[in-house]
N, C-alpha and C positions, 0 to 999 in steps of 0.2 A: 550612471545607471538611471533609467525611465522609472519615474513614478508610477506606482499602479493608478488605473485610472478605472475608473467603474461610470459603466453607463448603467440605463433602464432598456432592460429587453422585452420589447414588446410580446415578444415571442414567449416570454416564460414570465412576464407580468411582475418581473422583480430587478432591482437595483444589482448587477454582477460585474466580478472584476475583467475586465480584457484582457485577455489572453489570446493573441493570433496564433493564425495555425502555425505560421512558420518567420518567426519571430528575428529580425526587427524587421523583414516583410509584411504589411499591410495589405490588403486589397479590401477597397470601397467603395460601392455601387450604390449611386443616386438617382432616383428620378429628377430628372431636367424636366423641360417647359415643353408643351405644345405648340407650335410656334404658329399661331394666324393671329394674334395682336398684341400690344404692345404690353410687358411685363407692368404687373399692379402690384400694391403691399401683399396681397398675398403669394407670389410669385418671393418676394422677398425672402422671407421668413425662413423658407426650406435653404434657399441660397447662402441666407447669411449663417444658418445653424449647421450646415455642412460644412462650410467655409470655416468654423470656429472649431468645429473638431478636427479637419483636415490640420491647420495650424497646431492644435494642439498635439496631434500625433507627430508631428515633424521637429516641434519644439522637443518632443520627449524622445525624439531620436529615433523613430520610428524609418523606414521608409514605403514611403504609402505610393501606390497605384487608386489614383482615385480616377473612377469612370463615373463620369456622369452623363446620360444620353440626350438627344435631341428626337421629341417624335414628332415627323413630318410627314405620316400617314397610318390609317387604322384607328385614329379616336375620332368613333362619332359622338354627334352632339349629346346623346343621352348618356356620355358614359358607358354604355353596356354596348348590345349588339344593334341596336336601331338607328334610323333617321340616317343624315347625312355626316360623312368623312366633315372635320373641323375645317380645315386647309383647301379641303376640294372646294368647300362651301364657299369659303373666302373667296377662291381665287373666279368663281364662278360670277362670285354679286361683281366683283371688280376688273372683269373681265382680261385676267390674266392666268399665266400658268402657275399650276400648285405649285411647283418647286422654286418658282421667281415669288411668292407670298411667304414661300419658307425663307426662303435664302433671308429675305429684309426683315423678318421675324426676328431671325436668329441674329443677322447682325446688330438688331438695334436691343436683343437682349445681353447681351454681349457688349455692349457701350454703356448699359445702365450698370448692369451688373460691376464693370470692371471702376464706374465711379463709386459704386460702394465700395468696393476694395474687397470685392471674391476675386478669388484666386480663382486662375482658370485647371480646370480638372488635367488629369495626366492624360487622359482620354476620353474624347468627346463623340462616341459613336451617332450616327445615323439611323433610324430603322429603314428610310428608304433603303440605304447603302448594306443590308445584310439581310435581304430577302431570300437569300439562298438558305441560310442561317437556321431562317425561319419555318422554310419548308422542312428542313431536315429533323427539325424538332417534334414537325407536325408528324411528318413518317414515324419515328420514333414512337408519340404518344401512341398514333394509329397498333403500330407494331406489338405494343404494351397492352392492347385491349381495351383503352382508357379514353378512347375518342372513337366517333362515328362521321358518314359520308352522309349529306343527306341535302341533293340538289345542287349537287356543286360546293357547297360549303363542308367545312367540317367542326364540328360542336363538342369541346368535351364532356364527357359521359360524366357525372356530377355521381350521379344515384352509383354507378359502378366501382367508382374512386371509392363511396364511403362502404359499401358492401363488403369490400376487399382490407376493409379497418382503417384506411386512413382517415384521419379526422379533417374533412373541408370545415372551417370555423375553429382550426385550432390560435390563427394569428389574432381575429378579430371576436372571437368567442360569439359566434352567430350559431344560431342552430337551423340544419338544414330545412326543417318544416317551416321556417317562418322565411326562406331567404326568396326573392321575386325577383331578386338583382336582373335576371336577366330578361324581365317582360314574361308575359303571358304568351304561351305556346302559339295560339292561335294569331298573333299576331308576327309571328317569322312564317304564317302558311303552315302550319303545323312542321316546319322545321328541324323543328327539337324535339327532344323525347319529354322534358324536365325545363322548366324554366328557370333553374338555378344555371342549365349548362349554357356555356360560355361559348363563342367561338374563339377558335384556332384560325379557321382564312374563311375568307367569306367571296364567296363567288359577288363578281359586280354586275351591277346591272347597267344596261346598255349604254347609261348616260352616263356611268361613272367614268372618271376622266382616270385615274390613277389607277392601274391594276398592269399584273405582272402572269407570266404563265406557268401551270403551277401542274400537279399531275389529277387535279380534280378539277380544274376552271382558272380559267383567266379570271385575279381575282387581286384579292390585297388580307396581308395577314392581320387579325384582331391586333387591339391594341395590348393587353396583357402580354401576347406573343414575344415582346420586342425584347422587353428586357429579361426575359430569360434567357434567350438566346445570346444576346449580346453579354448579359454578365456572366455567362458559363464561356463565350469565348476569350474574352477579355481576361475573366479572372479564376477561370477554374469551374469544376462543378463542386466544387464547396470553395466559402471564402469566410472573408470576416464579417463586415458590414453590410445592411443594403439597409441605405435609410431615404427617409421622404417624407411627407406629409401624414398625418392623422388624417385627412383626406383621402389620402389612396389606401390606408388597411383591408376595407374594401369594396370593391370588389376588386381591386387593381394587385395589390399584394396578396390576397388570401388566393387568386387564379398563378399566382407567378408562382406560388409556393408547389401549388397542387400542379401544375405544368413541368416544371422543373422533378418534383418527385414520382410522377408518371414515367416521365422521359428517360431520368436516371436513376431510380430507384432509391434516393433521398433527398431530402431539401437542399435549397443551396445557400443558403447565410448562416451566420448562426447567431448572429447579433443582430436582430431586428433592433432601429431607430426612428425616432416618428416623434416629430416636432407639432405643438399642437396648432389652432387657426388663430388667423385675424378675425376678429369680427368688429362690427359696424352696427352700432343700437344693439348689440347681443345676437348678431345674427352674421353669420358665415361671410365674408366676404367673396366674393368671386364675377366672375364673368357670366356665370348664367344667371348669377340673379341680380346681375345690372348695378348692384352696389361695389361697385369697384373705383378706386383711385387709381389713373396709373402713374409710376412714377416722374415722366413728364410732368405732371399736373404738379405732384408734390414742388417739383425744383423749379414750377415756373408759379406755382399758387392760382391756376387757372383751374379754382371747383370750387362751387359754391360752398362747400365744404372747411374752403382751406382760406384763413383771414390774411395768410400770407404765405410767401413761397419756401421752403426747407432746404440746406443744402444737403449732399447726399449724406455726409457725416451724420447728421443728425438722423436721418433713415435708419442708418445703421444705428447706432446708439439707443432709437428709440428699442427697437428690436432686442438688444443685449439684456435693456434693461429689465427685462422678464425673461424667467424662464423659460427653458424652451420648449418644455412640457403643459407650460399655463399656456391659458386662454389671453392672447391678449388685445385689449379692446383698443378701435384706434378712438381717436377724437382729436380736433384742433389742440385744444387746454393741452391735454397729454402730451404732444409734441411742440410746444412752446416750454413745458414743463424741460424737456427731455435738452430741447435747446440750450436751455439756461444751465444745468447740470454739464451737457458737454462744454459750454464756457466757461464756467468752474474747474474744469479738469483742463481744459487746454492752457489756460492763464498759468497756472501752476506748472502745466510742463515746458509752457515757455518762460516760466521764469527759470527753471532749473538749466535751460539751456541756454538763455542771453546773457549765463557769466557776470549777472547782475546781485547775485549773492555773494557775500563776503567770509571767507573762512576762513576760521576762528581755530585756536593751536585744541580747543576741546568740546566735546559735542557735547549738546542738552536735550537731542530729540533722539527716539529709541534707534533701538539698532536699523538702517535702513532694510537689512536681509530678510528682516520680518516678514516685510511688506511681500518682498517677492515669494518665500513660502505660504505665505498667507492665500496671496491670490494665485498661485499656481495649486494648493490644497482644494484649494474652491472647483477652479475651474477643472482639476482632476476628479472632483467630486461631479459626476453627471452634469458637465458643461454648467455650471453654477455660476454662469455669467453676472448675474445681481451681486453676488457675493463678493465676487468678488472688484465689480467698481464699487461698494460699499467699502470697502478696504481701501480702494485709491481715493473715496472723498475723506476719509477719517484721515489720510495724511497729507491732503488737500491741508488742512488747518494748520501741519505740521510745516507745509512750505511757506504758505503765507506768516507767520509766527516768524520762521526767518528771517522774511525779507524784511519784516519792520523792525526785526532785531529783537525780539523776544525771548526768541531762541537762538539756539548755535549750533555750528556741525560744519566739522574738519573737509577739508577740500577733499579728503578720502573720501569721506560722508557723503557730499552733495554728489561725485560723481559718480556714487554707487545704488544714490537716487535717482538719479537720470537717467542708468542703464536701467534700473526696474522699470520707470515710467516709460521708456521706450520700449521694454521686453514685452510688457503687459499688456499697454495702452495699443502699441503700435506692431508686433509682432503678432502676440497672440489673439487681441482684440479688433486688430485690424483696423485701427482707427487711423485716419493720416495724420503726423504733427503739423501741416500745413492746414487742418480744420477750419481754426478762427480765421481763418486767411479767405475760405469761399464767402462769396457775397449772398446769403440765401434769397434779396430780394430779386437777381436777377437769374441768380444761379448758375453763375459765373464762377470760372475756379482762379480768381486773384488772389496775390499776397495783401489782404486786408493791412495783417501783423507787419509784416516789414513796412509799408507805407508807414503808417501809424508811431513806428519804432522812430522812421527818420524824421518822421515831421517833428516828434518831440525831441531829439536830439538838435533842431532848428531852434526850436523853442528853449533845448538847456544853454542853448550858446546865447539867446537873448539876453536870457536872467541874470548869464555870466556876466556879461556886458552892460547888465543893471537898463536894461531895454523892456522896463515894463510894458510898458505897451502893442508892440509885437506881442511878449509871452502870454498876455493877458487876449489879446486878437485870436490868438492860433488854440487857447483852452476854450472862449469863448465858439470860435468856428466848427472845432471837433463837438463840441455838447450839442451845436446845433444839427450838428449831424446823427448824435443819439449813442456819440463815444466820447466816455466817463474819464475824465483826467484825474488822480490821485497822486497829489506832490508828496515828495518824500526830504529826508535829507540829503539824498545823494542822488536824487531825479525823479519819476514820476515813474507811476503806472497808469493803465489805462485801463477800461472794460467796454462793452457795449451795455447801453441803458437800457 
């Protein structure tokens, strides 16, 4: 039977239990990537925090539809309804087609993302690919009295939504008089009635390269538009989930709300999720404001930033090890920190799997089952990912204690540890047990560990043979390489220095 699991619903600003509509069915709508360059730690963050609830609903038996989109048209630069298409823009400076700037987008988000170890979604919609979708929603709001025609474009009617009692500002607790989200009237041409209203499709102008025909103008649908559409086809007009950044609350999610409950007469999530930012000196990371890492950079160490290069393990890790509701600041230190902590965890979980511990007829370290209630409690507690690798370094102590003999624990024992450390570490956390194995200086995905294993098994066959010199050459060779030899009485261990 599935642990309750309780998230923080944005939506109702309080910690509640999960309960799907139609249980052990899921369904999970994310916002994905705009795709014109290349994914940064902030791109990360959503990725990996969806990725770690998706696992933990599947761990818990669940079966999850998770949708996550792709948008490769309708976000212009400003966010809201001004300036230029993201992707047109792209494909314009480098004189290519928008959809050959998406395609290499997506595929190269899609090679980063799958080295951190996200799982790829059960469905990966398009907004190009559901412009029909789109229209049909837009008729709808039209139909509902909830949106306006004005020049070809169509704007939803903001001031009319809230007239009629619904609350625009119920996601992101904004109050309509203070909201500008959508620019100043006078700069859409007088446009709009309300510059809170938002569009729905936007008629293009002559230069625009991406537009579709539509029954008010050849045009291209807002970016808000996509994912209502697509997550009412996909998954229903109500569902479970729709999570994303603390970034898009809004204006990105408080229009998806009020779009969706125009159209169909109520909201469509009921579990608002919202991971919070990277930031950088205490300040937002992102693409528009030029303070961005991207992950290339991190796995090759090419930013003045970065004193050396990270393999993607550690990305991820660094990521777990905050909440996913804090704020978390990046810095070198901090992931050098993060580094050293995941080689603490992997040492140990290679030691529980190299059959280099010796079981003993009775154990002196706690029950191992602990461990796995412990960090599954955690992680059912609103993705309490800290929490629960605090639980895997506390018995960090308990493997190593082992190995030097300290302790003891029955071959039932150790293999009942090894399955947590894989459930945890490697299912639910997503971490590879081949970790120690990437070279971060190059960022290359080699078996470091197995090298390392054989050389020293070269080296136990010298000492056997009383060949000091060899075994004394090949400890001597490894330290110069910045990997730590620790003799034991039945062999050696190893670390990086």
């Amino acid at each position: 039977m599935a642990k309750p699991i309780h998230l923080y619903n944005t939506l109702t600003r309080r910690k509640e239990e999960f309960e799907p509509l139609h249980a052990p069915a899921v369904g999970m709508y994310v916002c994905g990537p705009t795709v014109y360059g290349d994914p940064h730690l902030g791109h990360v963050r959503p990725a990996v925090t969806f990725d770690l609830l998706f696992r933990l609903l599947r761990y818990e038996g669940y079966k999850v539809r998770y949708v996550r989109n792709i948008t490769d048209v309708g976000h212009l630069e400003n966010d809201a309804d001004s300036g230029e298409d993201k992707i047109a823009r792209k494909a314009r400076l480098e004189q290519l087609e928008p959809m050959e700037i998406a395609q290499y987008y997506t595929n190269r988000y899609h090679e980063f993302m799958d080295r951190l170890g996200v799982l790829r979604p059960s469905i990966e919609p398009h907004a190009s690919g559901h412009i029909i979708e789109q229209i049909e929603m837009t008729k709808a709001i039209l139909e509902a009295g909830y949106a306006y025609v004005s020049n070809g474009s169509v704007y939803f009617d903001v001031q009319k939504y809230v007239s009629d009692g619904h609350n625009y500002g119920i996601l992101s607790g904004r109050n309509l008089d203070d909201m500008q989200s959508g620019g100043r009237s006078e700069d859409f041409g007088n446009e709009k009635r309300f510059p809170a209203d938002f569009a729905l499709w936007k008629k293009a102008s002559p230069e625009h390269i991406m537009r579709w025909p539509s029954p008010w103008s050849e045009g291209f649908p807002g970016w808000h538009l996509e994912c209502s559409a697509m997550s009412a086809k996909y998954l229903g007009e109500t569902f479970d989930i729709h999570g994303g950044g603390m970034d898009l609350m809004f204006p990105h999610h408080e229009c998806e709300i009020a779009q969706s409950t125009a159209a169909q007469g109520h909201a469509s999530a009921r579990y608002w999720v919202h991971n919070n930012m990277v930031t950088i000196g205490g300040q937002k990371m992102g693409k528009s404001l030029g303070n961005f890492i991207t992950l290339e950079q991190f796995f090759t160490g090419d930013h003045a930033l970065l004193s050396q290069a990270y393999a993607p393990m550690v990305i991820r890790f660094f990521i777990l090890q905050a909440h996913y509701r804090s704020t978390l600041d990046f810095s070198d230190e901090a992931l050098q920190a993060a580094e050293k902590g995941l080689e603490r965890l992997t040492r140990a979980w290679n030691l529980l799997t190299s059959g280099r511990l010796t079981p003993a007829s009775a154990s002196t370290i706690p029950s191992p089952a602990s461990l796995l209630a412990e960090c599954e409690e955690a992680l059912c507690d609103d993705l309490n990912s800290p929490v629960a690798i605090a639980k895997l370094f506390d018995w960090v102590r308990h493997v190593n204690a082992l190995n030097d003999g300290t302790l003891s624990a029955t071959a039932e024992d150790i293999q009942t540890l090894r399955d947590t450390f894989d459930r945890i570490l490697g299912d639910l956390l997503g971490l590879s047990p081949s970790v120690a194995g990437e070279t971060a200086s190059t960022g290359s995905d080699n078996r470091l560990g197995g090298v390392v294993d054989m050389v020293l098994e070269v080296r136990q066959q010298a000492k056997a043979a009383k060949d000091w010199a060899t075994s004394d050459l090949i400890r001597d060779r490894l330290a110069a390489l910045g990997i730590r030899v620790k003799d034991r009485k039945d062999g050696a261990d190893w670390e990086l220095d």
